[in-house]
MDAnalysis code that builds the backbone (N, CA, C; Angstrom):
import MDAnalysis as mda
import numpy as np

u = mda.Universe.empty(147, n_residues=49, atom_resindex=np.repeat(np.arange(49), 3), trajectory=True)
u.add_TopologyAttr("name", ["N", "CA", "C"] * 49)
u.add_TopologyAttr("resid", np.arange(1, 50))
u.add_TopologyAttr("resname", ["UNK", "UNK", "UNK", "UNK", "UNK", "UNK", "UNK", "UNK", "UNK", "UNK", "UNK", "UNK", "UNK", "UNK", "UNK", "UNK", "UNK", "UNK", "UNK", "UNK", "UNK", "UNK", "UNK", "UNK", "UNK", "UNK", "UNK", "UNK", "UNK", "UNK", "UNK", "UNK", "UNK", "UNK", "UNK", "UNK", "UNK", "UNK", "UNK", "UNK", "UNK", "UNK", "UNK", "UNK", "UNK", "UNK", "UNK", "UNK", "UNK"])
u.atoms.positions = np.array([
    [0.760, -1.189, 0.000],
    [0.000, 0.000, 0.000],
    [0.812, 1.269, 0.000],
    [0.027, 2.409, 0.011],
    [0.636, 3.189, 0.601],
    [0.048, 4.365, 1.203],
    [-0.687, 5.860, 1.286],
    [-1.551, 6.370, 2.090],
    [-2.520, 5.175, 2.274],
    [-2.881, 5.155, 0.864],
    [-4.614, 4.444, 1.031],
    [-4.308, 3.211, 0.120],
    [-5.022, 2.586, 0.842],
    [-5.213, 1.164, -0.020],
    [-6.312, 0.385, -0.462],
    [-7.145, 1.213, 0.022],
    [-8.889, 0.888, -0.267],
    [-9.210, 1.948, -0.949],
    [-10.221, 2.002, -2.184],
    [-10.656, 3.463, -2.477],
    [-12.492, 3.318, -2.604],
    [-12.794, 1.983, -2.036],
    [-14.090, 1.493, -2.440],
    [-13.864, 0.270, -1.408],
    [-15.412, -0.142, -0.451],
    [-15.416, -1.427, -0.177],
    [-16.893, -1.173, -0.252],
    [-17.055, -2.915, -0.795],
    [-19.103, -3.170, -1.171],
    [-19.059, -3.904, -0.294],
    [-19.933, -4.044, 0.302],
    [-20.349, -5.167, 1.222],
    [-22.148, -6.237, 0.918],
    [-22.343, -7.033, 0.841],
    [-23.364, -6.955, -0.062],
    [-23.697, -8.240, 1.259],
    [-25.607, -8.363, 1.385],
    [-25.720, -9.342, 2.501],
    [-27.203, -10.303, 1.601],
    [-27.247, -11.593, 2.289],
    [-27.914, -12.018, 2.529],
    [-28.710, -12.999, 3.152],
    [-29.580, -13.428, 3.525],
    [-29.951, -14.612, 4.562],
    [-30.214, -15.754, 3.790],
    [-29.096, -16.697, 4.420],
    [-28.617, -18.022, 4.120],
    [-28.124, -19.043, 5.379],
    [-28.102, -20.140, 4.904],
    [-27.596, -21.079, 6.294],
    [-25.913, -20.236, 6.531],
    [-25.606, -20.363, 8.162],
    [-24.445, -20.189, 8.473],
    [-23.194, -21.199, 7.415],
    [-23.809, -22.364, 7.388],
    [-22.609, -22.861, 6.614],
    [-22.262, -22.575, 5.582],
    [-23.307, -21.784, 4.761],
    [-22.965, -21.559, 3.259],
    [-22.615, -20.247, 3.238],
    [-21.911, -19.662, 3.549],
    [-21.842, -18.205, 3.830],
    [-20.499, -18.217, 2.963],
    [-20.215, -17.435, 1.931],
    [-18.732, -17.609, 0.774],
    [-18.235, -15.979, 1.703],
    [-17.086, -16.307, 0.961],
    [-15.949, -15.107, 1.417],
    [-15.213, -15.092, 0.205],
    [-15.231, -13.607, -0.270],
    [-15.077, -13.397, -2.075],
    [-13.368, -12.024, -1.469],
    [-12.609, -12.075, -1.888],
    [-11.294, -11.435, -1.545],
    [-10.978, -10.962, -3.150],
    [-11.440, -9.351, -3.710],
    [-11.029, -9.711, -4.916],
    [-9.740, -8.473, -5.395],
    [-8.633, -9.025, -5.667],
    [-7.348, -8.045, -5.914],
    [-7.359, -7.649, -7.327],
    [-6.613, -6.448, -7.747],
    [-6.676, -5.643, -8.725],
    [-5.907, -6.856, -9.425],
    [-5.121, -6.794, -10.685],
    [-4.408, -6.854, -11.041],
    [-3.059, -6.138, -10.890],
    [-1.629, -6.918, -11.306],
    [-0.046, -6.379, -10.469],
    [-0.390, -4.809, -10.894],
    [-0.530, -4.999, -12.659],
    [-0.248, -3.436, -13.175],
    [-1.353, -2.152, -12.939],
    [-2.618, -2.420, -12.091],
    [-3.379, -1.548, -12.160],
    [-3.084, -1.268, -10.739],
    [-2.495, -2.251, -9.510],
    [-2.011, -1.781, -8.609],
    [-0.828, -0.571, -8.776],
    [-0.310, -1.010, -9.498],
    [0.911, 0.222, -9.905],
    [0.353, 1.504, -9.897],
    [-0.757, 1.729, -10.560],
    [-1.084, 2.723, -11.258],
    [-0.999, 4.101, -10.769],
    [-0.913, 5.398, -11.093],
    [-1.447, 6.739, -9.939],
    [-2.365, 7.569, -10.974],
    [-3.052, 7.933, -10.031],
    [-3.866, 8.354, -10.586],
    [-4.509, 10.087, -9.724],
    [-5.025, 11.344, -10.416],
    [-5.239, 12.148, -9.740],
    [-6.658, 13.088, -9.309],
    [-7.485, 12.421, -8.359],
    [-8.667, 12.441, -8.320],
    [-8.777, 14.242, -7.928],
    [-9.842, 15.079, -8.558],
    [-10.195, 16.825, -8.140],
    [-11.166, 16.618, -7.576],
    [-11.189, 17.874, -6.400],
    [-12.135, 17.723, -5.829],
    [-13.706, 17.802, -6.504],
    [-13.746, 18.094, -7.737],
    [-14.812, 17.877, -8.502],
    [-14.801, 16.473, -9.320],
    [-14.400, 15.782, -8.747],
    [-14.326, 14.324, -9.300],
    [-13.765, 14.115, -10.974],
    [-13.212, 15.171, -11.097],
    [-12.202, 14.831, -12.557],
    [-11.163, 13.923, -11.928],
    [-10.866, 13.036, -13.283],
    [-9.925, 11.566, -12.952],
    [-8.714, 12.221, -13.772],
    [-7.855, 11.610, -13.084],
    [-6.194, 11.712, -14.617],
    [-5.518, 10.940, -14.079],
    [-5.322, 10.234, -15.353],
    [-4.329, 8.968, -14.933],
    [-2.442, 9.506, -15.159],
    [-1.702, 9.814, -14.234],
    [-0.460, 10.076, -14.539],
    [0.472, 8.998, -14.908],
    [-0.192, 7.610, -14.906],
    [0.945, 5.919, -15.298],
    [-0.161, 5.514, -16.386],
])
């Protein structure tokens, strides 16, 4: 990581038996981890990589 390492978490629910309950872990890809990018406070994006 580095400041931030989350920029989004979903959490999504529903009622099911305790046993069937999945656990979903899902990572970027290496090169989009790389990436930087420069968010305005008016939500303009720019990708600097």
């Amino acid at each position: 990581g580095g400041d931030t390492t989350a920029l989004a978490v979903k959490i999504n629910y529903a009622f099911r038996h305790p046993a069937s309950f999945p656990v979903a872990v899902a990572f970027q890809c290496w090169a989009a981890r790389r990436a930087t990018v420069r968010i305005s406070p008016d939500g303009n994006i720019e990708y600097l990589t």
